[in-house]
N, C-alpha and C positions, 0 to 999 in steps of 0.2 A: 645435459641440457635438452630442454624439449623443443621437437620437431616443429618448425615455425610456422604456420596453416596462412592462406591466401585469406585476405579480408573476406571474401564470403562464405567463404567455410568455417569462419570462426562463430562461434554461440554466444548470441548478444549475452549480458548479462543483466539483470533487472536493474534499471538503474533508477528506483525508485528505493528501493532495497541501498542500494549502494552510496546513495546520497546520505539518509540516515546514520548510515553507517561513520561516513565521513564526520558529521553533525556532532555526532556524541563519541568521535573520536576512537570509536568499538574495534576490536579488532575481529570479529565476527564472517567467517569466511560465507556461510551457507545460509540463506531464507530459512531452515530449519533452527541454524545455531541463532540467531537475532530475533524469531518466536520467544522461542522456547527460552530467549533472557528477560523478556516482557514479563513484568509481574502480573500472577495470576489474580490476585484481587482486584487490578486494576481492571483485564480484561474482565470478570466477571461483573465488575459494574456495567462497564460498556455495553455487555448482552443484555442487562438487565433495564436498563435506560431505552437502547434499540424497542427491547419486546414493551416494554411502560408505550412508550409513542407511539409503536406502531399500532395498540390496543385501543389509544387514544384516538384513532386517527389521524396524528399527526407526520405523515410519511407518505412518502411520494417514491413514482416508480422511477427505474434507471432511467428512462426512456427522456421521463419529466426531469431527472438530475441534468442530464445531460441538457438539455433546451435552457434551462434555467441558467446554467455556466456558461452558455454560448451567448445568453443576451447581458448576462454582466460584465461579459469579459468582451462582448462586442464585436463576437465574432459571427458571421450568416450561416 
């Protein structure tokens, strides 16, 4: 049995990752194993959409993602 760590000493774990994972019911222990099950054609549209928009000028900085969530979601 493994050695039981004090709440702060333990390593959060991603819990954006982790939800997902619940989601589609995956049994995917690692950020690398849940990648790497993503199909790759999908991801390569996504890059491809990304570079089309942002060539477009259709894309905004993080800075501006962030402002833009905080006033729909109604937060100061």
């Amino acid at each position: 049995m493994s050695e039981i760590k004090p709440y702060k000493d333990q390593e959060p774990e991603s819990q954006s990752v982790s939800e997902v994972v619940m989601m589609y019911e995956a049994s995917t222990s690692t950020v690398d194993d849940f990648i790497a099950s993503l199909p790759k054609d999908m991801m390569q549209k996504l890059i491809d959409f990304a570079v089309e928009e942002c060539n477009a000028g259709r894309c905004i900085s993080h800075e501006q993602v962030k402002v833009t969530m905080k006033e729909r979601m109604g937060w100061k």
